[in-house]
MIRO-253326 format. One record per residue (C-alpha): residue number from 0; residue in three letters; chain; x, y, z. Coordinates in Angstrom, 3 decimals, padded with zeros to 6 digits. Each point is the difference from the previous one (the first is absolute). Layout:
BEGIN
+-----+-----+----+----------+----------+----------+
|   i |  aa | ch |       xx |       yy |       zz |
+-----+-----+----+----------+----------+----------+
| NUM | ALA |  A |        X |        Y |        Z |
...
+-----+-----+----+----------+----------+----------+
REM end
This chain:
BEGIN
+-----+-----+----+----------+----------+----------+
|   i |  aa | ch |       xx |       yy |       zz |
+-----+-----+----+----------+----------+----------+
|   0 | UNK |  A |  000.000 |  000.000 |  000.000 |
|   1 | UNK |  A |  001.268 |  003.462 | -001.017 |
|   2 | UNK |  A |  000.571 |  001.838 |  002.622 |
|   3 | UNK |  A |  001.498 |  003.631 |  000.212 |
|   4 | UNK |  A |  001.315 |  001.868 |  003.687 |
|   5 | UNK |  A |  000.561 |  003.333 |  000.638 |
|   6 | UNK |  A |  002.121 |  001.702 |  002.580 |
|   7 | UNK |  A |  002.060 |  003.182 |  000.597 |
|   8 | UNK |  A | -002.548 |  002.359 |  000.964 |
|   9 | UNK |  A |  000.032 |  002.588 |  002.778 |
|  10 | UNK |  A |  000.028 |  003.442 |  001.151 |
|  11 | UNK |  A |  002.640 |  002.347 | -001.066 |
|  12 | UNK |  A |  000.382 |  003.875 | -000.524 |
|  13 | UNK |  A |  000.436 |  002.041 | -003.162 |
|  14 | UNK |  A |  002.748 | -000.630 | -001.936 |
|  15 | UNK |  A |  000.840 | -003.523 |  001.547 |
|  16 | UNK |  A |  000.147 | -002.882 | -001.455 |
|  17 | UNK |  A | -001.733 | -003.857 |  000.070 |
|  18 | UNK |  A |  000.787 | -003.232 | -002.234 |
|  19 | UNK |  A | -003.088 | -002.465 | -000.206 |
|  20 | UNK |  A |  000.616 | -003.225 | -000.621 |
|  21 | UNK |  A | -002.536 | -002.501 | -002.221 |
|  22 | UNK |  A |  001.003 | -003.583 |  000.725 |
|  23 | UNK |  A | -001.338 | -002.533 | -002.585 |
|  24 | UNK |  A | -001.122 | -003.865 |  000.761 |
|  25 | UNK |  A | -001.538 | -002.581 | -001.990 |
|  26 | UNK |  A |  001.314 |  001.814 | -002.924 |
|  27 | UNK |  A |  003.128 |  001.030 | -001.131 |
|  28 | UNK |  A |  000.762 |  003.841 | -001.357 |
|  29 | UNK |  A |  001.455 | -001.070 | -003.413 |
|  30 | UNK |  A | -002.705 | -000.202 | -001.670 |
|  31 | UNK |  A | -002.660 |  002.536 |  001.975 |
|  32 | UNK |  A | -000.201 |  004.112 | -000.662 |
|  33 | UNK |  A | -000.275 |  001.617 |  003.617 |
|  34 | UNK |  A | -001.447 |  002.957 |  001.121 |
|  35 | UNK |  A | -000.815 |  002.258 |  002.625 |
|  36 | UNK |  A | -003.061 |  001.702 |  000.607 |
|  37 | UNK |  A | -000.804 |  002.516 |  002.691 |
|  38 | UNK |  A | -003.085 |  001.209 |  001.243 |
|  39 | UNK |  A | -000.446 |  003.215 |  002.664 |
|  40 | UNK |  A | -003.352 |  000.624 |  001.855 |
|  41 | UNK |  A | -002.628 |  000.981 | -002.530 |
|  42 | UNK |  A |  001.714 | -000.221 | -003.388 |
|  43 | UNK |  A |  000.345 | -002.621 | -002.435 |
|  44 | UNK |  A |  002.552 | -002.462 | -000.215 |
|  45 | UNK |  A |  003.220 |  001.322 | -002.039 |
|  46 | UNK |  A |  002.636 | -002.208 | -001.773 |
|  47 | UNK |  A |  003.593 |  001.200 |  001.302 |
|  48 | UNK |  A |  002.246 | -002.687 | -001.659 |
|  49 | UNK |  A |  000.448 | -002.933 | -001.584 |
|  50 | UNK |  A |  002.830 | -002.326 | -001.620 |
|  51 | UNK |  A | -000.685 | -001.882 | -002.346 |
|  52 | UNK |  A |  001.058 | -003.705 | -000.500 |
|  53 | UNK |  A |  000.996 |  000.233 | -003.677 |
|  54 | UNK |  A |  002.690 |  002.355 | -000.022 |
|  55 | UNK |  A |  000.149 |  001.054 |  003.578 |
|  56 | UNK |  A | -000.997 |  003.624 | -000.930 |
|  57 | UNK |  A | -001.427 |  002.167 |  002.426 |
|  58 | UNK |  A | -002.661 |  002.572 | -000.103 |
|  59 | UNK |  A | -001.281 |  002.874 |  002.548 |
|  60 | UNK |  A | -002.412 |  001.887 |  000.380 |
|  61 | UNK |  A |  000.997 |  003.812 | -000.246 |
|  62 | UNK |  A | -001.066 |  001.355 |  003.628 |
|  63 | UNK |  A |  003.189 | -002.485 |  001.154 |
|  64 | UNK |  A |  002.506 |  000.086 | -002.819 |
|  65 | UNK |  A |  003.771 |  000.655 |  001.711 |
|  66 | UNK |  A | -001.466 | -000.942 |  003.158 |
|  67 | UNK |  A | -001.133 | -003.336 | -000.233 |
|  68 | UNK |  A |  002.067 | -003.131 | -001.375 |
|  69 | UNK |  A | -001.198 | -003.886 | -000.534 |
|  70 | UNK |  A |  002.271 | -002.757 | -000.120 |
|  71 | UNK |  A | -000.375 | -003.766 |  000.213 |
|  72 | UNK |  A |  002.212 | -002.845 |  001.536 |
|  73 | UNK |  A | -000.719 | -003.140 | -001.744 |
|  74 | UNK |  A |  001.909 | -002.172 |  002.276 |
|  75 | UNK |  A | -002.349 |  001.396 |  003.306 |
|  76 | UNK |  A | -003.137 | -000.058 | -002.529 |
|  77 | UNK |  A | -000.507 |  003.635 |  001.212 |
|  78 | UNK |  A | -000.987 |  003.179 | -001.583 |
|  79 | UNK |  A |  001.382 |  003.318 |  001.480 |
|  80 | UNK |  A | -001.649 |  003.798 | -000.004 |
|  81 | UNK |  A |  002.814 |  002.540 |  001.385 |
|  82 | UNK |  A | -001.421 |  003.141 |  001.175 |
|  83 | UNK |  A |  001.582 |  003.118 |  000.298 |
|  84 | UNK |  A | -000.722 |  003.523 |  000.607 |
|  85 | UNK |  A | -002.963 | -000.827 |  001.188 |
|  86 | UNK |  A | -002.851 |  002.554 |  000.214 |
|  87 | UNK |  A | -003.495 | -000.117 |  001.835 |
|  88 | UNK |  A | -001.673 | -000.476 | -003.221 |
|  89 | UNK |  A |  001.677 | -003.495 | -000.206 |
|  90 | UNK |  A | -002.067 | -000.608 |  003.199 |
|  91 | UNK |  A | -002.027 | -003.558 | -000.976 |
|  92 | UNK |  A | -000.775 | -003.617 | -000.035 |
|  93 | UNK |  A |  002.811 | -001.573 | -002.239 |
|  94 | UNK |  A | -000.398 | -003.516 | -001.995 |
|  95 | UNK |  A |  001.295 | -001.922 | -001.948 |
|  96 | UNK |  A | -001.441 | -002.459 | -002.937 |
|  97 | UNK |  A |  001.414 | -002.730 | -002.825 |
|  98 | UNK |  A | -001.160 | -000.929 | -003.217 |
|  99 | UNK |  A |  001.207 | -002.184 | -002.581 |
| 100 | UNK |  A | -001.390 |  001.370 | -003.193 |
| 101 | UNK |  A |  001.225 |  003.423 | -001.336 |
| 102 | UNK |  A | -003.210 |  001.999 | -000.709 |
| 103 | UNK |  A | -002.384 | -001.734 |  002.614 |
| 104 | UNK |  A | -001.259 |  000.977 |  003.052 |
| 105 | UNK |  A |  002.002 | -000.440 |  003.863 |
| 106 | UNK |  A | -001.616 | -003.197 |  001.285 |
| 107 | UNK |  A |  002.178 | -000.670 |  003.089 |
| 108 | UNK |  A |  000.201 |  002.380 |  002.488 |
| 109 | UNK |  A |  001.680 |  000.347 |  003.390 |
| 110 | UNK |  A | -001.882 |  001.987 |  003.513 |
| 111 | UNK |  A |  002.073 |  002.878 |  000.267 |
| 112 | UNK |  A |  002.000 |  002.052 |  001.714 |
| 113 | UNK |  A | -000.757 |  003.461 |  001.457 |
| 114 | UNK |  A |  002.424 |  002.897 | -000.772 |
| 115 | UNK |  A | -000.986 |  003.454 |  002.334 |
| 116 | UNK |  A |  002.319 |  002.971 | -001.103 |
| 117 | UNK |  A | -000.611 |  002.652 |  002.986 |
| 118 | UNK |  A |  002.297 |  001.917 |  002.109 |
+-----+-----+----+----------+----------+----------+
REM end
């Protein structure tokens, strides 16, 4: 069973920093596209990042270009979001998801982890 954990979240001021992690099991990342999602208190859920399993290439979203950076360690079957800078706006529920198929929809998702930006 496909199973996806996230952890890294906390509290932190302005301009510090956080790295989630996204640990995979029952699959491995060679062959998935992960992203991560965030969602604040009354607004939609935003894409932030994502690498994709073809080539590896990365893409963000432009509220956390410079400032954020995803990575992956095959051999811990983990998926990383660095996050830097970081500003109250960045305040949300973070996730992660896998799919296997460029072009369809996220069908494995994780719970969570809560990032709170305040001084």
């Amino acid at each position: 069973q496909m199973q996806l954990v996230e952890s890294g979240g906390g509290l932190v001021q302005p301009g510090g920093s956080l790295r989630l992690s996204c640990s995979a099991s029952g699959f491995t990342l060679d062959f998935y596209t992960i992203a991560w999602f965030r969602q604040a208190p009354g607004k939609e859920r935003e894409g932030v990042s994502c690498i994709r399993s073809t080539d590896g290439s990365t893409y963000y979203t432009d509220s956390v270009k410079g400032r954020f950076t995803i990575s992956r360690d095959f051999a811990k079957n983990t998926v990383y979001l660095d996050l830097k800078s970081l500003k109250p706006e960045d305040t949300a529920l973070y996730s992660c998801a896998a799919k296997k198929t460029p072009g369809a929809a996220y069908d494995s998702w994780g719970q969570g982890t809560q990032v709170t930006v305040s001084s």
